[in-house]
C-alpha positions as CSV (number, residue, x, y, z in Angstrom):
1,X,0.0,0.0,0.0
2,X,1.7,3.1,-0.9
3,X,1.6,5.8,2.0
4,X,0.8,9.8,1.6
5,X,3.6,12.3,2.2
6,X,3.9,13.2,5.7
7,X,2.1,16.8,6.7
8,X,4.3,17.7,9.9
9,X,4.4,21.3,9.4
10,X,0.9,22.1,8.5
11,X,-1.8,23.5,11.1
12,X,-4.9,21.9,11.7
13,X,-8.0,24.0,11.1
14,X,-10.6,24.3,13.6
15,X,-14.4,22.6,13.3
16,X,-16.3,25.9,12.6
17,X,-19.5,24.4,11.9
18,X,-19.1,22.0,15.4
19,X,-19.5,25.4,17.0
20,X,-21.9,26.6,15.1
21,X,-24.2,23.5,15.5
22,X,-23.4,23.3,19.2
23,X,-24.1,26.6,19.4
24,X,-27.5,26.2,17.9
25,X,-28.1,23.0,20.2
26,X,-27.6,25.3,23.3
27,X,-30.3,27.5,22.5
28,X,-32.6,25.2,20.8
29,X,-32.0,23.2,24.7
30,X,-32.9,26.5,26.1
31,X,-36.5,27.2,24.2
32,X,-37.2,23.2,24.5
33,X,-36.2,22.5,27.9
34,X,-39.2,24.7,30.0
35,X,-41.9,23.1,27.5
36,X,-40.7,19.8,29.0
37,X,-41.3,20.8,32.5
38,X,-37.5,22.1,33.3
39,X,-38.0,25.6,35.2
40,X,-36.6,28.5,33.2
41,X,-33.5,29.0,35.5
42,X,-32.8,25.3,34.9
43,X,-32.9,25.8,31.0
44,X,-30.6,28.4,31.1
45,X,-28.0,26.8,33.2
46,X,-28.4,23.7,30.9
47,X,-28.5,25.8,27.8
48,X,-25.4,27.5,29.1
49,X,-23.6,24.3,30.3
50,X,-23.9,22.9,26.8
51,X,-23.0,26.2,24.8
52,X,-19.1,26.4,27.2
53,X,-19.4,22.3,26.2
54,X,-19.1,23.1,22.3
55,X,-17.0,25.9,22.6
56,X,-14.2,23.6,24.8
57,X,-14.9,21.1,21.8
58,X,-13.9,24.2,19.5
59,X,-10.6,25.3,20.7
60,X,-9.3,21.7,21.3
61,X,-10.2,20.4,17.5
62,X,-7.4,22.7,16.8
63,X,-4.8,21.1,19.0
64,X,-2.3,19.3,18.0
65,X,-0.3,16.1,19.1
């Protein structure tokens, strides 16, 4: 099997649309969450929680090993 050129000195990009979409997941938690019976305090902290979730997720898909 013949193997690809190493890539050593290049940078990884990071996973804009993982933030975007997480993004968008936070608040869509946030609207959802009080129709399911969560009170609105508990929303935001949820909505919150999962919005600093997928912006940790952002700035490590740009680390490197």
């Amino acid at each position: 099997m013949a193997r690809h050129a190493s890539t050593a000195g290049s940078t990884r990009t990071r996973q804009t649309p993982l933030l975007g979409w997480g993004l968008f997941i936070a608040v869509l938690v946030v609207v959802v969450s009080p129709m399911l019976g969560l009170h609105a305090l508990g929303a935001a902290a949820l909505g919150v929680t999962a919005a600093v979730v997928f912006v940790v997720l952002y700035f490590l898909s740009g680390v490197t090993t």
